[in-house]
VEXPADREN-526994 format. One line per 2 residues: number of its first residue (from 1); their letters; for each residue x, z, y of N, C-alpha, C. Coordinates in steps of 0.1 Angstrom, whole numbers, plus 5000, padded with zeros to 4 digits. Layout:
NUM> a> X Z Y X Z Y X Z Y ~ ...
***
This chain:
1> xx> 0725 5266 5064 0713 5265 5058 0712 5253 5049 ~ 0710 5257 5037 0710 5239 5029 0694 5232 5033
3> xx> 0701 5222 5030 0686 5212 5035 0682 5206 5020 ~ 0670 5201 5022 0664 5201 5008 0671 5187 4998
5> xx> 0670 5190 4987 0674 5178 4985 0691 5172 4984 ~ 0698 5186 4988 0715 5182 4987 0717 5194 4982
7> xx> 0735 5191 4983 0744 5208 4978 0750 5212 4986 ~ 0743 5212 4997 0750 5220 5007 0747 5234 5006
9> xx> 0752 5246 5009 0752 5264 5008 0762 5265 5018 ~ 0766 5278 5015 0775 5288 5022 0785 5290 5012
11> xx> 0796 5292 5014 0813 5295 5008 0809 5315 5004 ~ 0805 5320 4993 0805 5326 4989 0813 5337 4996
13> xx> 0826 5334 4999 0834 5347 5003 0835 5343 5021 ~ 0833 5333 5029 0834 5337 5038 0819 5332 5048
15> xx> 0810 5333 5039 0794 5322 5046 0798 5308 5053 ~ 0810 5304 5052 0807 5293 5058 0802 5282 5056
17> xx> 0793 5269 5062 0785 5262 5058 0792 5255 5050 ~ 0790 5247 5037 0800 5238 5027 0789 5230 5021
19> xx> 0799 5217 5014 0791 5208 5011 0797 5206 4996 ~ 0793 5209 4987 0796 5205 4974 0792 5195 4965
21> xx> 0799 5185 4966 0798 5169 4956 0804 5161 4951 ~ 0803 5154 4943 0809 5147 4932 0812 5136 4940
23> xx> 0823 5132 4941 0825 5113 4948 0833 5111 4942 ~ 0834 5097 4943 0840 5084 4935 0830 5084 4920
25> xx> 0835 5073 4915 0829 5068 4909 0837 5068 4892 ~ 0847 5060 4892 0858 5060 4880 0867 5070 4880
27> xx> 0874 5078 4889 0881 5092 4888 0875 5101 4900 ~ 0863 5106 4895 0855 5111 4905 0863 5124 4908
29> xx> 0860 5130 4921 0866 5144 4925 0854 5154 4927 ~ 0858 5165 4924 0845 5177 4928 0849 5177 4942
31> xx> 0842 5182 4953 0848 5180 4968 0838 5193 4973 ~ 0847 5204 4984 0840 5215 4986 0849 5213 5004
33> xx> 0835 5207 5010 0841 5203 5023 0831 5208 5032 ~ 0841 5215 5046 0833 5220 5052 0819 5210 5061
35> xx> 0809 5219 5064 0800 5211 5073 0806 5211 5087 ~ 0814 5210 5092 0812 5214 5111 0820 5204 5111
37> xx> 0816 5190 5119 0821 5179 5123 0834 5181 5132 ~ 0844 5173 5127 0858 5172 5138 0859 5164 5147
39> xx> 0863 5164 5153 0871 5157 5167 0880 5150 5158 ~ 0884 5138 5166 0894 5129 5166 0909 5140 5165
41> xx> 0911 5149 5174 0921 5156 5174 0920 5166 5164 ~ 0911 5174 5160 0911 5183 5153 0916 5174 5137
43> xx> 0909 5167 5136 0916 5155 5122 0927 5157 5119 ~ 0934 5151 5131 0945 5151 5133 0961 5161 5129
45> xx> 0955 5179 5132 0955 5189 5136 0957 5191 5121 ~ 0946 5190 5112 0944 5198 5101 0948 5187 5089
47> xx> 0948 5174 5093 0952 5163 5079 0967 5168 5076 ~ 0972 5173 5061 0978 5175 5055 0983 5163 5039
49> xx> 0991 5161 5031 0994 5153 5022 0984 5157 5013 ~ 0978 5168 5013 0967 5173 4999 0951 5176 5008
51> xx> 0949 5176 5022 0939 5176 5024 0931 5166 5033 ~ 0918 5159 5028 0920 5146 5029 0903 5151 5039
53> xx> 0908 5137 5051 0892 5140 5058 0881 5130 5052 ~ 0866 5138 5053 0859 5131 5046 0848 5123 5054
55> xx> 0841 5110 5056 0832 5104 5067 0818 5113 5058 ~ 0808 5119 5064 0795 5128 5058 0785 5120 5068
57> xx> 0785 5106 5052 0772 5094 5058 0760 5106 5050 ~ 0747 5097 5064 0737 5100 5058 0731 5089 5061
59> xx> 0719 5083 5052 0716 5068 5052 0700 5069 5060 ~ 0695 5088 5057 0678 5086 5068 0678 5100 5065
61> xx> 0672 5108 5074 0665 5122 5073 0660 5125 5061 ~ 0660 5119 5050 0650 5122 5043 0659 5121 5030
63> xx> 0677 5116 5030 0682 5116 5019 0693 5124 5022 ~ 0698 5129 5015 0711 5137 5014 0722 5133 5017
65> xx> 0730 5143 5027 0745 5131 5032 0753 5133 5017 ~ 0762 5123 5019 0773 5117 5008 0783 5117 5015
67> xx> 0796 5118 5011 0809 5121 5010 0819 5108 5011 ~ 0824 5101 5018 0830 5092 5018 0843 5093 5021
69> xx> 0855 5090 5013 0871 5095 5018 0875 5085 5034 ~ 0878 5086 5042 0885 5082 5048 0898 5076 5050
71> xx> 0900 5064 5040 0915 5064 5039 0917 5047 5050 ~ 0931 5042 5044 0933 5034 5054 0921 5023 5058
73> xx> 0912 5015 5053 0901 5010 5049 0892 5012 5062 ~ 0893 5029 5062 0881 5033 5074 0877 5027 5084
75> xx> 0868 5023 5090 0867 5020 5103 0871 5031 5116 ~ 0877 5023 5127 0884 5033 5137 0868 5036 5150
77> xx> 0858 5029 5146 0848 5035 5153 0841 5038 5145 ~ 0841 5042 5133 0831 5048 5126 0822 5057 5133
79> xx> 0803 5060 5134 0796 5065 5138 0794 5085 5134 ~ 0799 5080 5118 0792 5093 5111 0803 5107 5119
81> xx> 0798 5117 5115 0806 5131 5113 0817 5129 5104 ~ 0830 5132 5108 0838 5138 5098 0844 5152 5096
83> xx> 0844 5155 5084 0847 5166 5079 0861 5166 5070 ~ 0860 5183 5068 0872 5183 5057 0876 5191 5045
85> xx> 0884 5189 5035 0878 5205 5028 0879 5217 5036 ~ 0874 5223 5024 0868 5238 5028 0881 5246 5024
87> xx> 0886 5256 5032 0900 5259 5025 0892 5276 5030 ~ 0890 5283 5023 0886 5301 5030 0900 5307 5034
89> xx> 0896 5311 5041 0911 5322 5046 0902 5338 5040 ~ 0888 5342 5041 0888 5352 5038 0892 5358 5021
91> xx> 0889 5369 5026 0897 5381 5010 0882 5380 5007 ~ 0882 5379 4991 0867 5381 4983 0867 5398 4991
93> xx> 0851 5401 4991 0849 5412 4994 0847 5423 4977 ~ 0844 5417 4971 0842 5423 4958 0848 5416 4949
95> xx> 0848 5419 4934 0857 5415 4923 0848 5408 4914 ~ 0834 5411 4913 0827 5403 4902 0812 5397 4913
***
């Protein structure tokens, strides 16, 4: 369910919850990452050389979470949820 105020929706072909946003700043990326927070191990599990995990800060109830990369930098207790892209396994159900 999106919450007001962000881009979060559903993945079109398979409903899953997704978060669609612009991050960085000087070579910014489009980013279509799922919502369902990982485990330490699942990170682990699914981090690939092209899919990168994301920290999904929110700063109060009342603003929209934001997208932060996780790279070496990160903190190893960081509080927030992390996420990661959205990769669909399902088949479009239709053509247009």
């Amino acid at each position: 369910m999106a919450r007001p105020g962000s881009n979060d929706t559903r993945c079109p072909r398979c409903r899953a919850p997704i978060l669609r946003q612009l991050v960085g700043t000087v070579a910014a990326l489009t980013v279509t990452a799922d919502l369902t927070p990982l485990t330490p191990s699942e990170q682990a599990t699914v981090r690939e050389p092209n899919r990168l995990i994301w920290c999904l800060r929110q700063a109060s109830p009342y603003t929209p979470a934001r997208l932060a990369w996780t790279g070496p930098g990160h903190p190893a207790g960081c509080p927030h949820p992390h996420v990661t892209e959205h990769r669909c396994t399902t088949e479009p159900t239709t053509l247009f």
